[in-house]
N, C-alpha and C positions, 0 to 999 in steps of 0.2 A: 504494500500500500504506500500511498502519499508521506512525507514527512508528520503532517498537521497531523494523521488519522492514526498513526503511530502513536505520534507522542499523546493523543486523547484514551490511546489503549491502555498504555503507563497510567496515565490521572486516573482511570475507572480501576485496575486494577489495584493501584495504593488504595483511594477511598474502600473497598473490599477489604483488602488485608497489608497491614501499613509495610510489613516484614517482607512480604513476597519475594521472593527470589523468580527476576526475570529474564530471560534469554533475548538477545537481539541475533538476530544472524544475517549477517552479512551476505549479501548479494553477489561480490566480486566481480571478477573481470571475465563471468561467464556469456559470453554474445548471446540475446534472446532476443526476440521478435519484441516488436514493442509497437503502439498504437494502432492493433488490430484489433478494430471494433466490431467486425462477423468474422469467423472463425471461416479459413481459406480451404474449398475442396482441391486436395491434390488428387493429381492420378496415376498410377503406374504407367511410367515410358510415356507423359505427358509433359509439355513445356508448364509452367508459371515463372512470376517475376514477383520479386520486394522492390520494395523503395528505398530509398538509401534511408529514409528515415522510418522507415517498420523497421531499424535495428537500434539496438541500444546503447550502441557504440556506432555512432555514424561515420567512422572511419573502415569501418568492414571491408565494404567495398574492395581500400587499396591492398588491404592483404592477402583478396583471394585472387584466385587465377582458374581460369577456363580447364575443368578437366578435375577441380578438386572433389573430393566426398565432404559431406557437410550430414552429421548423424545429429537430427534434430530431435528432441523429445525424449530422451532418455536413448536414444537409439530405435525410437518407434521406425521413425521415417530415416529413409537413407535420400539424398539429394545429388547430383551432380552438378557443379555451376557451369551452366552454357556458354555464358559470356558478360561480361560484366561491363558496367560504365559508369560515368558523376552520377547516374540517377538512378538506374535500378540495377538488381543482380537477374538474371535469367538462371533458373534450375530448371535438370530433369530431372521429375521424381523418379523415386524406384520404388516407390509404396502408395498406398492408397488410402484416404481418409480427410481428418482436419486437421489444420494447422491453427495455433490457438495462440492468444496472445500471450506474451510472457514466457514462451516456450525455448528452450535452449538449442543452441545453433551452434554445433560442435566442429571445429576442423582439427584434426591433427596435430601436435608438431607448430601448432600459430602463437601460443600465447606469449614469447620470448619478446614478441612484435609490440603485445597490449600493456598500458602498466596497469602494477597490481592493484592499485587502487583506485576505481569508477569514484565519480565524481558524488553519487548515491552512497558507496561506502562511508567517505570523509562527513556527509550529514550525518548518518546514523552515528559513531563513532562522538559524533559531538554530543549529540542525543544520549547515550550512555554515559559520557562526562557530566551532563544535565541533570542526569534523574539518577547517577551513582548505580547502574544497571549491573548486575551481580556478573552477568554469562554473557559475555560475546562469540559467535558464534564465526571464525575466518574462514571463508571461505577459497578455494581456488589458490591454498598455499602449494607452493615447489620446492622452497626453500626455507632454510632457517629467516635468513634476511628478511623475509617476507614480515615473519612474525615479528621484528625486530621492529620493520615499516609501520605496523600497526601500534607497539609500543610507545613510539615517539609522539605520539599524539595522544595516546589512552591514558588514561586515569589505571594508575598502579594497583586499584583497588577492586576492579573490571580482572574477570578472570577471562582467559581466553581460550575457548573451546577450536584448536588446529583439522578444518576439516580433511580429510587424505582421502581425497578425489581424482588425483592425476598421478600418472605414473613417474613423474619425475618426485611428485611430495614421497613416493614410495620409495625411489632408492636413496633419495637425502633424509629417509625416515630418524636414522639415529640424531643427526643433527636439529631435527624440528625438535624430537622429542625431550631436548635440552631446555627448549625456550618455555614450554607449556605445562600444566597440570590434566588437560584433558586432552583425546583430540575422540574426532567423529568420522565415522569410516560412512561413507556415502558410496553405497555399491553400484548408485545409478548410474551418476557422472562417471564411476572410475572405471566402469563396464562399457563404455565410450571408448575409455582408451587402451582399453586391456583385452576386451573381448570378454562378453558374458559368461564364456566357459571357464576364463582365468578366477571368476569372484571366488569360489572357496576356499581355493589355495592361497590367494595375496590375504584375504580374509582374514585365515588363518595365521599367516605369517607376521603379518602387522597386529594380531593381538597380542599374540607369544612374545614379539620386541619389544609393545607398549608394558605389558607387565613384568616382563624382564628391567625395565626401567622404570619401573615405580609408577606408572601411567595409567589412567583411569580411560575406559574404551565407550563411548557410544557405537550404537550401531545404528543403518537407516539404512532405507529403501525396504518395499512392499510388505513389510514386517505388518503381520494379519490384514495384509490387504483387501481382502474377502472380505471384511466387516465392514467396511465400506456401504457394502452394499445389502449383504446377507448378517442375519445374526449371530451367525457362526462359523468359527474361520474352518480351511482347507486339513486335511491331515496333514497335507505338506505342511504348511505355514505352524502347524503345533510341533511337527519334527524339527523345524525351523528355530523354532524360540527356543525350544526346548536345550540343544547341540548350543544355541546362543547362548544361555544361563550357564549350560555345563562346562562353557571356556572361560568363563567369570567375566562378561561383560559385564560396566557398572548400570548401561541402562540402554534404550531402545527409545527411538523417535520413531510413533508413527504415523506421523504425516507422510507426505511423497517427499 
């Protein structure tokens, strides 16, 4: 949401309970769609176009090139970009469905291009200085330095939750895990750049290092997804939690 509707979530949430302990999470320097007001039909081995400004980083455009893959949605949609220019991008889809706004626009191998901190970050971040916000939540770290970036601006009193979404936060893992007391393993985004088949095993691997070094682990993505909808989740999703508890994570988001 907006700044204004944020910081009105804080005022209701103190008047409730003055103590609360609240989480901000950071946005980063993930590329999403942005001021798509009907949600866009793609079609398999079909052309569409964005605008340079349906993205949330209006400089998109100049980092991509004719021929890249672009895994939008968690890796719902896969894309090709046709051809690019100042104004619109051109894709071919290679999936079928809606493109929704707010939706994540992945390439490879790019983010070295963006800096780590969106200009939506630096408000929130003040926002948390503001209201003495307990849980920041960082998103789209690579690097220790990253956490460092955020430090220099935060309030010492703001704990920082390091989320490990990219495969590069994964081999500089021992280094983040210096800077922070928590971090949050996000299977969606890191299933982007790892391959959905890689989740158990990096999964796996990055808990065993976080508590190897005194680190407390979130977990996220589809975690009892099925309730969503249904009042009862899948036998998968209880084999799921269950394998989760048994590695001693300290706790489980589940939103998307």
């Amino acid at each position: 949401g907006d700044i204004e509707s944020i910081k009105n979530t804080i005022i209701n949430l103190r008047k409730q309970k003055a103590d609360i302990d609240i989480l901000i999470d950071l946005p980063g320097n993930k590329i999403r769609t942005s001021g798509i007001s009907e949600a866009i039909q793609v079609e398999k081995d079909k052309d569409f176009s964005l605008r340079i400004d349906q993205f949330n980083y209006k400089d998109f455009y100049k980092l991509v090139k004719p021929g890249m893959e672009v895994y939008a949605n968690d890796s719902v949609f896969l894309f090709i970009v046709k051809e690019v220019n100042n104004k619109e991008i051109i894709f071919t889809s290679k999936s079928t469905g809606l493109l929704l706004n707010n939706k994540g626009m992945h390439v490879r191998n790019l983010h070295n291009n963006i800096p780590f901190l969106f200009e939506k970050d630096k408000e929130l971040i003040k926002l948390c200085n503001e209201f003495n916000i307990t849980y920041v939540g960082a998103s789209f770290v690579r690097k220790a330095n990253d956490i460092q970036e955020i430090k220099q601006v935060l309030h010492s009193n703001t704990k920082i939750i390091s989320k490990i979404e990219t495969l590069e936060a994964v081999n500089n893992l021992y280094s983040i895990l210096q800077e922070v007391e928590y971090i949050l393993i996000d299977r969606g985004d890191l299933s982007t750049e790892i391959g959905i088949e890689k989740i158990p095993r990096f999964q796996n691997y990055i808990v065993e290092m976080a508590h190897h070094n005194a680190i407390k682990v979130f977990l996220a993505t589809q975690i009892l997804k099925n309730m969503e909808e249904k009042p009862i989740p899948t036998i998968a999703e209880i084999d799921d939690l269950y394998n989760i508890a048994k590695s001693g994570v300290f706790g489980v988001q589940l939103s998307e």
